[in-house]
CHARMM internal coordinates of N, CA and C (Angstrom, degrees):
IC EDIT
DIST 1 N 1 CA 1.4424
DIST 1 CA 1 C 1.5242
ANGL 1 N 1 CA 1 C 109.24
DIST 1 C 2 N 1.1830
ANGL 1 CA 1 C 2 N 103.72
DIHE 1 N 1 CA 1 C 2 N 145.25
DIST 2 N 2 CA 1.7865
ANGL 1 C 2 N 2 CA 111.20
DIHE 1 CA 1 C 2 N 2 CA -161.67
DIST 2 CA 2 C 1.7917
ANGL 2 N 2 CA 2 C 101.31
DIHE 1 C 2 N 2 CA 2 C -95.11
DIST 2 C 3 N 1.4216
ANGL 2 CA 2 C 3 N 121.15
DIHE 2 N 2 CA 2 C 3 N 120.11
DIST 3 N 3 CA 1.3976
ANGL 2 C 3 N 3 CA 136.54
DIHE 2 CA 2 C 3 N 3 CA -178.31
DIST 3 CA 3 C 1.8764
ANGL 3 N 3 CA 3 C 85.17
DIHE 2 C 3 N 3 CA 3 C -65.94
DIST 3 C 4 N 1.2609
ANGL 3 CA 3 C 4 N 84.58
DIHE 3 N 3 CA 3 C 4 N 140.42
DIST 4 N 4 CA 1.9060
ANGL 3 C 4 N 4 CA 110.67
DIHE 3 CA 3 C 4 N 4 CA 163.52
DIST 4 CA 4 C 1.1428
ANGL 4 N 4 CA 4 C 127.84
DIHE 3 C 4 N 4 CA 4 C -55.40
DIST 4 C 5 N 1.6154
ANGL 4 CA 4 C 5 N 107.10
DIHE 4 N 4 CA 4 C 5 N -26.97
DIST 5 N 5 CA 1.7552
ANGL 4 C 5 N 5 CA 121.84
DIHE 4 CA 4 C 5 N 5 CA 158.47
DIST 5 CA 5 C 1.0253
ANGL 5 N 5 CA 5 C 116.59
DIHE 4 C 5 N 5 CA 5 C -50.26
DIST 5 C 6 N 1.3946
ANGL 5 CA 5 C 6 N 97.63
DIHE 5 N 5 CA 5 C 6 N -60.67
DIST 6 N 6 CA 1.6751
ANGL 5 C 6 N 6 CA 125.15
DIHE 5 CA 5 C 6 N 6 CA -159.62
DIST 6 CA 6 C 1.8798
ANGL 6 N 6 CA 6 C 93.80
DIHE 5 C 6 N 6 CA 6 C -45.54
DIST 6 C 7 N 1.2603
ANGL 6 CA 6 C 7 N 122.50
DIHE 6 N 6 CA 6 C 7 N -63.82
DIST 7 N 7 CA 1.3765
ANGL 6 C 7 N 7 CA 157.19
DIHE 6 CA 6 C 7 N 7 CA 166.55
DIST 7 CA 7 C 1.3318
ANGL 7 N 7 CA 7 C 96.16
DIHE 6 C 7 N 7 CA 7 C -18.17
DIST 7 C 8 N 0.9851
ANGL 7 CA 7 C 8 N 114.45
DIHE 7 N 7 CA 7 C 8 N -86.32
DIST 8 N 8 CA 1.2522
ANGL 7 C 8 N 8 CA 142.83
DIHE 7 CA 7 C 8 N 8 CA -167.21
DIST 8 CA 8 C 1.5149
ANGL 8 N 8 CA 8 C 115.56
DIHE 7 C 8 N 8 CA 8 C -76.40
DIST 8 C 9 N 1.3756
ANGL 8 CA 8 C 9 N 118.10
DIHE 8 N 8 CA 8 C 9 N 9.27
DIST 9 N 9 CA 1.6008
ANGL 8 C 9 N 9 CA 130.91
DIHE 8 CA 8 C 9 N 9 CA -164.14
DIST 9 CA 9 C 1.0040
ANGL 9 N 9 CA 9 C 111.97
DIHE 8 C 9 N 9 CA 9 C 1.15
DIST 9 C 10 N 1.2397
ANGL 9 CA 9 C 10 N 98.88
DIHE 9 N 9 CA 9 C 10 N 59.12
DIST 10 N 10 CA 1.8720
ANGL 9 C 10 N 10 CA 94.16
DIHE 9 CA 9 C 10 N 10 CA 154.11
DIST 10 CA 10 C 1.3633
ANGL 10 N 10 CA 10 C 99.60
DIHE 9 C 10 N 10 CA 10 C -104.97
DIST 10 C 11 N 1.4625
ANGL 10 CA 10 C 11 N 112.97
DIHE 10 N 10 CA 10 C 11 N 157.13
DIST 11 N 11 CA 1.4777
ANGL 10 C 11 N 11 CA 132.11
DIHE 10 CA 10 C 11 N 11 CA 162.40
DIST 11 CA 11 C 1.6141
ANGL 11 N 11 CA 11 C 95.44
DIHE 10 C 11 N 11 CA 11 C 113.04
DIST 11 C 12 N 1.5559
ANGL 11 CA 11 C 12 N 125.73
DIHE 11 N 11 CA 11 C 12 N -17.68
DIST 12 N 12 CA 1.4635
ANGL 11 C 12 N 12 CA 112.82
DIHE 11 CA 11 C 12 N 12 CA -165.53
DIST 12 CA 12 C 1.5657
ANGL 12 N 12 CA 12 C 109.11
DIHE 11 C 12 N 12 CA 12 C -95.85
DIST 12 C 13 N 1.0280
ANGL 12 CA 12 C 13 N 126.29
DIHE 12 N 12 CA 12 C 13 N -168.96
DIST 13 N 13 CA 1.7960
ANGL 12 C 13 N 13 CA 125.87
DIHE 12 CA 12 C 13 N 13 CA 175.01
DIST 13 CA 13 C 1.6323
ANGL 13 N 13 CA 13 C 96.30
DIHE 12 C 13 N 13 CA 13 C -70.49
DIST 13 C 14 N 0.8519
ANGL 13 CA 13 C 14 N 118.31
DIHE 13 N 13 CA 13 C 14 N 152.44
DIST 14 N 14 CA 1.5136
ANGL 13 C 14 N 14 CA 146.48
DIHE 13 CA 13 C 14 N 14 CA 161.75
DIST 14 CA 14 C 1.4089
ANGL 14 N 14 CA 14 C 114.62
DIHE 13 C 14 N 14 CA 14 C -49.69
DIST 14 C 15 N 1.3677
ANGL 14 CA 14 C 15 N 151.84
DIHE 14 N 14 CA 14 C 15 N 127.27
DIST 15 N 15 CA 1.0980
ANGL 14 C 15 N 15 CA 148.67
DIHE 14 CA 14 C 15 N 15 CA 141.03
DIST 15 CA 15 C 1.7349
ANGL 15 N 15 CA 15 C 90.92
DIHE 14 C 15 N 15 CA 15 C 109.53
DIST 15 C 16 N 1.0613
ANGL 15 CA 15 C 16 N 119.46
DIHE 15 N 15 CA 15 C 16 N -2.87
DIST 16 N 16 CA 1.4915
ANGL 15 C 16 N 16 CA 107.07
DIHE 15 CA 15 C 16 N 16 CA -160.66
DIST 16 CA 16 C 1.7546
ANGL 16 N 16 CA 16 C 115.50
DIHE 15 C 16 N 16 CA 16 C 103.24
DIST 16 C 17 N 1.5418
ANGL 16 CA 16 C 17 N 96.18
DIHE 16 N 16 CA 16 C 17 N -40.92
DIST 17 N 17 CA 2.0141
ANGL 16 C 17 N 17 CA 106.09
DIHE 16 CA 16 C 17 N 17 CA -164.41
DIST 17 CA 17 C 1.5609
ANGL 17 N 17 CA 17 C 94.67
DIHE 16 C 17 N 17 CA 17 C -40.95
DIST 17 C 18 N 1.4700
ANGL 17 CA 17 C 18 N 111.33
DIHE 17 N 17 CA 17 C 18 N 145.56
DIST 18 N 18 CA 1.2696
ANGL 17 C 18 N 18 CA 113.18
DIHE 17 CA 17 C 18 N 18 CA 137.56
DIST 18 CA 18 C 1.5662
ANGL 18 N 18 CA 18 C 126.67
DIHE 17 C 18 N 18 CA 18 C -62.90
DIST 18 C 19 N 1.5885
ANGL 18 CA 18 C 19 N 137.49
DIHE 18 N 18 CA 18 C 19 N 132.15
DIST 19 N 19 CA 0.9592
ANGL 18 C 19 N 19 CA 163.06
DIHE 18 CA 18 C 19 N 19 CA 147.22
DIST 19 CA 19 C 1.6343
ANGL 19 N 19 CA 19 C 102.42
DIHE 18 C 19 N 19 CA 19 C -14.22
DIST 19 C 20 N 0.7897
ANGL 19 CA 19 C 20 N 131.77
DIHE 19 N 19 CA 19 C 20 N 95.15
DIST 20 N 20 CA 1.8607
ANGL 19 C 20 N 20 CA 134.22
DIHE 19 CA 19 C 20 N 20 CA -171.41
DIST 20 CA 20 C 1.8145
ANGL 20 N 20 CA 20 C 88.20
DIHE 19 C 20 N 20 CA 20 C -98.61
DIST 20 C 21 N 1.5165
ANGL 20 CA 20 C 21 N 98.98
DIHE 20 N 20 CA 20 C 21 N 163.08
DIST 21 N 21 CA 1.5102
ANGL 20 C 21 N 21 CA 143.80
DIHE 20 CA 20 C 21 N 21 CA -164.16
DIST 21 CA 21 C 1.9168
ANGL 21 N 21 CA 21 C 86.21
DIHE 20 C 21 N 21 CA 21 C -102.13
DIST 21 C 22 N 1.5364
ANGL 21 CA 21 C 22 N 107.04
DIHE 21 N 21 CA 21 C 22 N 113.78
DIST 22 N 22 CA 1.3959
ANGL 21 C 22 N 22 CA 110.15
DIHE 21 CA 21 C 22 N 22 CA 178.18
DIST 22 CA 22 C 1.6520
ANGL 22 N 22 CA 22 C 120.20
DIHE 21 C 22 N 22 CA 22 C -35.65
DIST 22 C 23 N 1.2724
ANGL 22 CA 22 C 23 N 102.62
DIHE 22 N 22 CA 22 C 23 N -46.60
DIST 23 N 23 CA 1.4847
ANGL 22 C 23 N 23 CA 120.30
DIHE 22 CA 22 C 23 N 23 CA -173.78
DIST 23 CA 23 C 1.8299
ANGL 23 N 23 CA 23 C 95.15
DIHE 22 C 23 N 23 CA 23 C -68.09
DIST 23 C 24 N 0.9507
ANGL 23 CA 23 C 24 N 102.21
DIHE 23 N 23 CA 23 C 24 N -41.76
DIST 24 N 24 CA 1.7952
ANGL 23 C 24 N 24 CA 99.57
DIHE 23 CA 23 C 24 N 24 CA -179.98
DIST 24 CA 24 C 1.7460
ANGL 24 N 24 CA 24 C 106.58
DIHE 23 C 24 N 24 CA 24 C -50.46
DIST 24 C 25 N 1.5880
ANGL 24 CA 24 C 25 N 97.53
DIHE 24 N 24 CA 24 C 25 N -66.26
DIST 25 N 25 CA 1.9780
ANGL 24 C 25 N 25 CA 107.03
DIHE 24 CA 24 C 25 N 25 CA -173.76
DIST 25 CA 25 C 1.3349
ANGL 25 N 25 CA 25 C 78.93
DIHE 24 C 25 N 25 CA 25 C -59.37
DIST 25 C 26 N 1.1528
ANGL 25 CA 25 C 26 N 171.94
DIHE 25 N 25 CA 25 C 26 N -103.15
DIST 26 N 26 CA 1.4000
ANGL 25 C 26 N 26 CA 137.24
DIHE 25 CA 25 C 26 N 26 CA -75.77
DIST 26 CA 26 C 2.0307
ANGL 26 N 26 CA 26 C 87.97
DIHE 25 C 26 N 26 CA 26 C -101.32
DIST 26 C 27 N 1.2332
ANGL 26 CA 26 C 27 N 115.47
DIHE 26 N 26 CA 26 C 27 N -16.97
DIST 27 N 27 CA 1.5982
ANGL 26 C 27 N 27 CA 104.35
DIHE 26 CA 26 C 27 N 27 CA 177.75
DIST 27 CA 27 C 1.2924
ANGL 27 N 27 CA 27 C 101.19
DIHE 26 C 27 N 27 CA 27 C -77.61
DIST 27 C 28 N 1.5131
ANGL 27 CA 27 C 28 N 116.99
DIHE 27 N 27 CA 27 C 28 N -45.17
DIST 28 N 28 CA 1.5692
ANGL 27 C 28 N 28 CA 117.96
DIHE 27 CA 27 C 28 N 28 CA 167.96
DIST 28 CA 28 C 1.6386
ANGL 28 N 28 CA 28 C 130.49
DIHE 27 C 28 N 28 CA 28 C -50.29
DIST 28 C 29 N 1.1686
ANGL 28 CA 28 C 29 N 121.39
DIHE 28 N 28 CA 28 C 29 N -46.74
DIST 29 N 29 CA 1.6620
ANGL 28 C 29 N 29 CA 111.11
DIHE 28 CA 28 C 29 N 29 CA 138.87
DIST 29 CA 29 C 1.2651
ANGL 29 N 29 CA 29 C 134.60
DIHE 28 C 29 N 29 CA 29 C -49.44
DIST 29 C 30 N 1.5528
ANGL 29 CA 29 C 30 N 117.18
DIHE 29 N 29 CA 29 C 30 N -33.98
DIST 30 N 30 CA 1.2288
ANGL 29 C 30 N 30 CA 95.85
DIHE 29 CA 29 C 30 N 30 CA -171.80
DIST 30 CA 30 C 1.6872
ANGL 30 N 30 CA 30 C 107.46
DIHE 29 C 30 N 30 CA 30 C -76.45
DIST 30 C 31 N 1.1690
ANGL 30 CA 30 C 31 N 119.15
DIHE 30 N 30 CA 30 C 31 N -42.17
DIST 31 N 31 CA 1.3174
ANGL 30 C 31 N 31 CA 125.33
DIHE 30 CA 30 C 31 N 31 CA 135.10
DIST 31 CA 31 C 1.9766
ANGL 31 N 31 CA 31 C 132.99
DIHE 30 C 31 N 31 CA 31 C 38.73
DIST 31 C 32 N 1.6802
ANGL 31 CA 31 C 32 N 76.29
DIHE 31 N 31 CA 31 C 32 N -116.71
DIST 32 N 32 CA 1.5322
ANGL 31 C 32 N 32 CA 111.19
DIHE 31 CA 31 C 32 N 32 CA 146.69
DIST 32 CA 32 C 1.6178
ANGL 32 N 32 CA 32 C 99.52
DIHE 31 C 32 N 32 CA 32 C -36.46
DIST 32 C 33 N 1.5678
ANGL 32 CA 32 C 33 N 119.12
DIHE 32 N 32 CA 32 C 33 N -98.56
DIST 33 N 33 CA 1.5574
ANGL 32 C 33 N 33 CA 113.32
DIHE 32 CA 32 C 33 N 33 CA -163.18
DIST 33 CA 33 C 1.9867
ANGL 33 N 33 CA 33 C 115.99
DIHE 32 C 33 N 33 CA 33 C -37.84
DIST 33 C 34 N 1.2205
ANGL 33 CA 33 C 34 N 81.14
DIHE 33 N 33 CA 33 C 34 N -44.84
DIST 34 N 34 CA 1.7334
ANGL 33 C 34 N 34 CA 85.56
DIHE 33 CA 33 C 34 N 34 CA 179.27
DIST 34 CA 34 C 1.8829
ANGL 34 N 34 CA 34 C 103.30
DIHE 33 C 34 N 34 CA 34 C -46.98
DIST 34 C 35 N 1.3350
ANGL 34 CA 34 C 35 N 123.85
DIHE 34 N 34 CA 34 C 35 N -69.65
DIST 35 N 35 CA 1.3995
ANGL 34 C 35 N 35 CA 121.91
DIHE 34 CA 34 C 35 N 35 CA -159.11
DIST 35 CA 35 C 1.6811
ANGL 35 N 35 CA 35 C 109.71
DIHE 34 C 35 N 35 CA 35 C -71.00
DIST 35 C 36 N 1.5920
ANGL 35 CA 35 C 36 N 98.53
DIHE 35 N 35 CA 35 C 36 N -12.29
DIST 36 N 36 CA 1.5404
ANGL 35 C 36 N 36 CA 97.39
DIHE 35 CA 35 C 36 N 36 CA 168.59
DIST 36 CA 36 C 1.5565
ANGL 36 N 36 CA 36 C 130.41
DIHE 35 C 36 N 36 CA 36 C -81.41
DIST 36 C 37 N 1.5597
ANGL 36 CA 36 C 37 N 83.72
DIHE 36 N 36 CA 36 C 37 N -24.97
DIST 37 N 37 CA 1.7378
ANGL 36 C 37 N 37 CA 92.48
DIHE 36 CA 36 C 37 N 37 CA 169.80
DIST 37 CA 37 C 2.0143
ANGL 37 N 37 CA 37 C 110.41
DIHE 36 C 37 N 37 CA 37 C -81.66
DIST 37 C 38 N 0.9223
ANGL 37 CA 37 C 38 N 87.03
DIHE 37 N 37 CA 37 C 38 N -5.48
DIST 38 N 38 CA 1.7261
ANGL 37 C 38 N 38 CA 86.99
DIHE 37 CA 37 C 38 N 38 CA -165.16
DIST 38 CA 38 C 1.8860
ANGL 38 N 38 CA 38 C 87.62
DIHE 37 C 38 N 38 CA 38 C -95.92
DIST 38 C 39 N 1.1944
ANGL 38 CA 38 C 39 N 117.87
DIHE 38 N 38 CA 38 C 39 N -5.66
DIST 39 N 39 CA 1.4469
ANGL 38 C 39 N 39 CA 109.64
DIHE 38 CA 38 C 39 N 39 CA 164.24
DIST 39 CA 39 C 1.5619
ANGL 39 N 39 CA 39 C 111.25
DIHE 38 C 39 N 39 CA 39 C 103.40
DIST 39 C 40 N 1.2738
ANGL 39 CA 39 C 40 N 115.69
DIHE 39 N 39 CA 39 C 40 N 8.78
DIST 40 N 40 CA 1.7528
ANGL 39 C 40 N 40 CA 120.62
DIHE 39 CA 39 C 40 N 40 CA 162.45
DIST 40 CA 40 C 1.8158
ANGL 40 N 40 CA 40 C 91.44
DIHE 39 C 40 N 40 CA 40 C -65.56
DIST 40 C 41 N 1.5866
ANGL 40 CA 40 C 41 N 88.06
DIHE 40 N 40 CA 40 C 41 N 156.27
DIST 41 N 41 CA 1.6610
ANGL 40 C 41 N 41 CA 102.48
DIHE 40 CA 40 C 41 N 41 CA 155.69
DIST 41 CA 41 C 1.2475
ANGL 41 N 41 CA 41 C 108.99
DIHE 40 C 41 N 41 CA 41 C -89.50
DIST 41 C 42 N 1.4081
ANGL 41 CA 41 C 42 N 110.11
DIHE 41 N 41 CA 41 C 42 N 169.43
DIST 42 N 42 CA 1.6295
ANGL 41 C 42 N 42 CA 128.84
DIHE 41 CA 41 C 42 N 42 CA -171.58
DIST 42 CA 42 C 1.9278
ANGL 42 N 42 CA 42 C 108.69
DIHE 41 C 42 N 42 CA 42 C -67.58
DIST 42 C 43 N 1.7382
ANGL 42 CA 42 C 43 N 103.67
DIHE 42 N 42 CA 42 C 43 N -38.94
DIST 43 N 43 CA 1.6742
ANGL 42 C 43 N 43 CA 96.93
DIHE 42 CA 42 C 43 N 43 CA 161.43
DIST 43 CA 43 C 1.3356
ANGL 43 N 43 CA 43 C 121.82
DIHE 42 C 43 N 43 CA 43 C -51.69
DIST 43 C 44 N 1.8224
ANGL 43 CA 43 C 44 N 117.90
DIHE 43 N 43 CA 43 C 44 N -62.31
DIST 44 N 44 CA 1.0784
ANGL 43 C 44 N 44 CA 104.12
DIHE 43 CA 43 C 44 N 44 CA 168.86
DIST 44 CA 44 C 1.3104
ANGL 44 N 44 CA 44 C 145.09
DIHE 43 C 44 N 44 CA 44 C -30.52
DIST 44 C 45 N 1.3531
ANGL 44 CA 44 C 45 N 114.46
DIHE 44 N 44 CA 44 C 45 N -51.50
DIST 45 N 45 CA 1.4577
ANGL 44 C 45 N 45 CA 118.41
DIHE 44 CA 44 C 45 N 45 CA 159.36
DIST 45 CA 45 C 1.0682
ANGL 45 N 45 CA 45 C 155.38
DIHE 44 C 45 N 45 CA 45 C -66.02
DIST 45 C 46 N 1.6870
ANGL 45 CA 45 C 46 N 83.32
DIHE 45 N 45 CA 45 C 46 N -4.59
DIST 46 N 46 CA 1.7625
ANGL 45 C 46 N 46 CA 120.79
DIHE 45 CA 45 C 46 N 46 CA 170.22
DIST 46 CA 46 C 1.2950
ANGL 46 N 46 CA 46 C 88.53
DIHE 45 C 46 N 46 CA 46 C -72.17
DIST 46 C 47 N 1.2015
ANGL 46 CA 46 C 47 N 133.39
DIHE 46 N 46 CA 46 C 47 N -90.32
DIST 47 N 47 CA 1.6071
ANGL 46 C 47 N 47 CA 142.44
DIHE 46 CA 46 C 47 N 47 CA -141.12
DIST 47 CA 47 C 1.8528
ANGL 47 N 47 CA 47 C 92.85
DIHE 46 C 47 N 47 CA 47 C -61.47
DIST 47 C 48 N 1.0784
ANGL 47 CA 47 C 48 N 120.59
DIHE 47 N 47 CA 47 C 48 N -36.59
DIST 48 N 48 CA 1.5137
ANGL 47 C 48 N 48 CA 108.54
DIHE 47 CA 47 C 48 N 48 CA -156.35
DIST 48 CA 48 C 2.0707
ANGL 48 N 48 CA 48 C 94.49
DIHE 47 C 48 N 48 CA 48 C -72.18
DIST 48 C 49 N 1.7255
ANGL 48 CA 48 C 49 N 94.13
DIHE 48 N 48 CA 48 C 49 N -38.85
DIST 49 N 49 CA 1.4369
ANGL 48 C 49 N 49 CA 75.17
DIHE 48 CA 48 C 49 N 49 CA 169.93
DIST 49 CA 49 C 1.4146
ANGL 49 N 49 CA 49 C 122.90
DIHE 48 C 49 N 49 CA 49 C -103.44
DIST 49 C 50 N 1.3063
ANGL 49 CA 49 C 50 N 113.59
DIHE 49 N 49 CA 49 C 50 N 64.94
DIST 50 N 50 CA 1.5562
ANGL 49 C 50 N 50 CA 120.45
DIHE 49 CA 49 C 50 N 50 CA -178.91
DIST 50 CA 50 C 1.4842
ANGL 50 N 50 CA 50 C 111.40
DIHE 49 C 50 N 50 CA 50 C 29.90
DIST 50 C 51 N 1.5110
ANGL 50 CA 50 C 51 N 129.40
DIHE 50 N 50 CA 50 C 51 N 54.96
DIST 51 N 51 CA 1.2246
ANGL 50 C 51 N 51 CA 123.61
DIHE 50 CA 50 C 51 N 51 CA 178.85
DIST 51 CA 51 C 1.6686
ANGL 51 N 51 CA 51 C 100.24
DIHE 50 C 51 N 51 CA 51 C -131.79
DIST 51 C 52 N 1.5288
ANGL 51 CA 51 C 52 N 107.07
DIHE 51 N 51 CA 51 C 52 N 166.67
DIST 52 N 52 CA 1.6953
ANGL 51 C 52 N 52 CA 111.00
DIHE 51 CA 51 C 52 N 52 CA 177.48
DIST 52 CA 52 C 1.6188
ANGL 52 N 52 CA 52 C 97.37
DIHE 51 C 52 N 52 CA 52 C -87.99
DIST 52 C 53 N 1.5303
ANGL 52 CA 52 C 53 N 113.98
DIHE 52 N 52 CA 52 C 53 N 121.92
DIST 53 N 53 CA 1.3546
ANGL 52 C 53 N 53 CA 110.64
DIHE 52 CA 52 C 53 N 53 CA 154.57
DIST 53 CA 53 C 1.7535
ANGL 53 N 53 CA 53 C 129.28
DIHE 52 C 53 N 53 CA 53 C 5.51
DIST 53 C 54 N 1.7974
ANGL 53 CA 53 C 54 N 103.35
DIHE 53 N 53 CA 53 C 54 N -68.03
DIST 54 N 54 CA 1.3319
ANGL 53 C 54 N 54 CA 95.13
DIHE 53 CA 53 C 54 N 54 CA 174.20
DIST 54 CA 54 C 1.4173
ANGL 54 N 54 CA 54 C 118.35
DIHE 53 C 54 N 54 CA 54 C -60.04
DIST 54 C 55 N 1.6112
ANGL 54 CA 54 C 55 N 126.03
DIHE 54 N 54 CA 54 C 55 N -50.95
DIST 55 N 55 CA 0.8533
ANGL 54 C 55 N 55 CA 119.07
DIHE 54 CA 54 C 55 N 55 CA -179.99
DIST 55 CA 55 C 1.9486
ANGL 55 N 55 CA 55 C 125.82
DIHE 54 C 55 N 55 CA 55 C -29.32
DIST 55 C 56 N 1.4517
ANGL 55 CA 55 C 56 N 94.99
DIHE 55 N 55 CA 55 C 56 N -67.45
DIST 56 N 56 CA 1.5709
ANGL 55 C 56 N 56 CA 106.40
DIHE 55 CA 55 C 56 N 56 CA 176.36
DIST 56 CA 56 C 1.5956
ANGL 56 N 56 CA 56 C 123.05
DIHE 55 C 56 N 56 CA 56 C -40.92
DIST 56 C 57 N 1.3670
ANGL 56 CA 56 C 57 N 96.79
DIHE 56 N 56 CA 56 C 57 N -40.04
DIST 57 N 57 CA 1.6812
ANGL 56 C 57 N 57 CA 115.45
DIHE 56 CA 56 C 57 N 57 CA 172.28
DIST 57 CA 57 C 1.5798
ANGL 57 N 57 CA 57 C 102.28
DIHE 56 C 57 N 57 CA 57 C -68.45
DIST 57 C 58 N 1.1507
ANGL 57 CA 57 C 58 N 136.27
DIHE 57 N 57 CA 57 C 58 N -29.43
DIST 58 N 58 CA 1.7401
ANGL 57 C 58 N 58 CA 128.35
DIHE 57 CA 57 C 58 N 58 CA -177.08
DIST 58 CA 58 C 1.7649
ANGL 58 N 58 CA 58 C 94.37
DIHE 57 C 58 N 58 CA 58 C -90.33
DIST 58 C 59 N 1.2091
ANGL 58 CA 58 C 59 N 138.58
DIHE 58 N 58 CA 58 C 59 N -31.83
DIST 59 N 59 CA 1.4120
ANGL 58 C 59 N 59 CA 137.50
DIHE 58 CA 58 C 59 N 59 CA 177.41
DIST 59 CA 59 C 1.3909
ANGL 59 N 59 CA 59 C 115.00
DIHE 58 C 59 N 59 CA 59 C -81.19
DIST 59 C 60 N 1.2777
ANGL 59 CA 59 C 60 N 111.11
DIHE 59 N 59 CA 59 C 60 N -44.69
DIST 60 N 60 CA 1.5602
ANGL 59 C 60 N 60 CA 112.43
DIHE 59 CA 59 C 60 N 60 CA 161.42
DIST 60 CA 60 C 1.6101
ANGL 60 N 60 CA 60 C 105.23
DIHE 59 C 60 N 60 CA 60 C -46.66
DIST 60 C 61 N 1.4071
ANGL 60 CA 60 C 61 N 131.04
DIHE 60 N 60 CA 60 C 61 N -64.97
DIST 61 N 61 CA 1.5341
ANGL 60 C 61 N 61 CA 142.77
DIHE 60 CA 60 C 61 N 61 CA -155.61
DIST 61 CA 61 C 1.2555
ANGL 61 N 61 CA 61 C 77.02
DIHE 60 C 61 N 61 CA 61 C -69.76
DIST 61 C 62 N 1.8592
ANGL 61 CA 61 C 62 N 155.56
DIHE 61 N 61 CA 61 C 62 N -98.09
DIST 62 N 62 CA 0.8500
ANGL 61 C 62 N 62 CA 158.69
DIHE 61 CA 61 C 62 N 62 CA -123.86
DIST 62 CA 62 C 2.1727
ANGL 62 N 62 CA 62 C 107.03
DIHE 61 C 62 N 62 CA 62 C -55.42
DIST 62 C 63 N 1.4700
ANGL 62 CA 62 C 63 N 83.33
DIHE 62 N 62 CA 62 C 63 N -41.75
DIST 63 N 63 CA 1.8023
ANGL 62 C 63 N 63 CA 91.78
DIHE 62 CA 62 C 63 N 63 CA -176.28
DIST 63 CA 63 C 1.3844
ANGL 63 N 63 CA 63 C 103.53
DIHE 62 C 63 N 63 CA 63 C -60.98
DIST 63 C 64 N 1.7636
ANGL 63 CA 63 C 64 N 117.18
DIHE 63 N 63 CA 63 C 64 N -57.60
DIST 64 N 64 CA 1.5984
ANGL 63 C 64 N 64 CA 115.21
DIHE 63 CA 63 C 64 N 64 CA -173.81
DIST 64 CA 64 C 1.2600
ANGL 64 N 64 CA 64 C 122.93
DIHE 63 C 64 N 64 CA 64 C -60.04
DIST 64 C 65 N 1.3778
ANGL 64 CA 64 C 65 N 118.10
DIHE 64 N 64 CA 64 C 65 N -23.47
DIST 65 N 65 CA 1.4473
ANGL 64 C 65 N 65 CA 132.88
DIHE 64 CA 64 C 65 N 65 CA -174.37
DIST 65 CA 65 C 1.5233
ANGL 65 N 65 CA 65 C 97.28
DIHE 64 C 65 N 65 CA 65 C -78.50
DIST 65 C 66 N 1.5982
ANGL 65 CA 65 C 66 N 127.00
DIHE 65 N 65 CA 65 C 66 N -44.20
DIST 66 N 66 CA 1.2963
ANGL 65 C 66 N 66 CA 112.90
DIHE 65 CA 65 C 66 N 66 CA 165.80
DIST 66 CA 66 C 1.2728
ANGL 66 N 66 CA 66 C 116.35
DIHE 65 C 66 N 66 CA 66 C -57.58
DIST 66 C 67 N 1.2492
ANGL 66 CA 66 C 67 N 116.14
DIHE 66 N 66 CA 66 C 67 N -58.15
DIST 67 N 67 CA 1.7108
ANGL 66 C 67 N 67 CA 118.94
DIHE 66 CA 66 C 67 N 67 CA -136.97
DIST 67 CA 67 C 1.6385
ANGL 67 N 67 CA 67 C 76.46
DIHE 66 C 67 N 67 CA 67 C -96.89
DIST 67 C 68 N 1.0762
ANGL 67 CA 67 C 68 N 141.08
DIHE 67 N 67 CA 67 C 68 N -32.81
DIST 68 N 68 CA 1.5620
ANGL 67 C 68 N 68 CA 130.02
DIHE 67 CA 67 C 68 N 68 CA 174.91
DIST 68 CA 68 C 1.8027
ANGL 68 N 68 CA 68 C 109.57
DIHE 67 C 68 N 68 CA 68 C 95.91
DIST 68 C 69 N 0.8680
ANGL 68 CA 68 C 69 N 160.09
DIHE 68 N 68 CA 68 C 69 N -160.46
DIST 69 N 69 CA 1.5976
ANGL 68 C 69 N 69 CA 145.12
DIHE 68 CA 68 C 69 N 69 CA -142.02
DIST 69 CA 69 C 1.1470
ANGL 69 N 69 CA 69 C 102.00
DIHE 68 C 69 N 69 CA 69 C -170.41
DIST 69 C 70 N 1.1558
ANGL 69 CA 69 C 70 N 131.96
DIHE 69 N 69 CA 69 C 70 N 116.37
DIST 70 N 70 CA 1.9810
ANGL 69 C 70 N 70 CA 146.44
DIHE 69 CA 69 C 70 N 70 CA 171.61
DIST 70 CA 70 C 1.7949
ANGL 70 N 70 CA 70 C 99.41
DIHE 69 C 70 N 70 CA 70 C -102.22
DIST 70 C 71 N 1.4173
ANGL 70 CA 70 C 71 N 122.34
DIHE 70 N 70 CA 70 C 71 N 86.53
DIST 71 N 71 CA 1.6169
ANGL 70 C 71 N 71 CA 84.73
DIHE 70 CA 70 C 71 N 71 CA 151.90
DIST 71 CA 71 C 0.8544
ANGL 71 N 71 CA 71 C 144.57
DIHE 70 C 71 N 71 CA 71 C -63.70
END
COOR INIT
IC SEED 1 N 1 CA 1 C
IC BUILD
């Protein structure tokens, strides 16, 4: 029998993503930024890391806003 959570997905990761190991997302940004500087678009780098466009675009914004932007 199916819990009301379950239903209602609450309690699971967001978007579907699996829940990554900090040290994992931060290889996964560096990643991402790396193939963006090398001149992929932001889709591209969506699909290579199994993510939706928007998504990549809120992790991309989240990384520069940390690490801050050098042109």
């Amino acid at each position: 029998m199916a819990d009301v959570g379950d239903i209602a997905g609450i309690g699971g990761p967001a978007g579907g993503e699996p829940r990554l190991p900090p040290q994992e997302m931060a290889r996964r940004a560096l990643r991402m930024l790396e193939r963006l500087v090398a001149g992929s678009t932001l889709t591209e780098v969506a699909a290579g890391e199994g993510l939706s466009p928007q998504r990549a675009r809120e992790l991309v914004a989240e990384v520069v806003a940390q690490r801050g932007y050098d042109p």
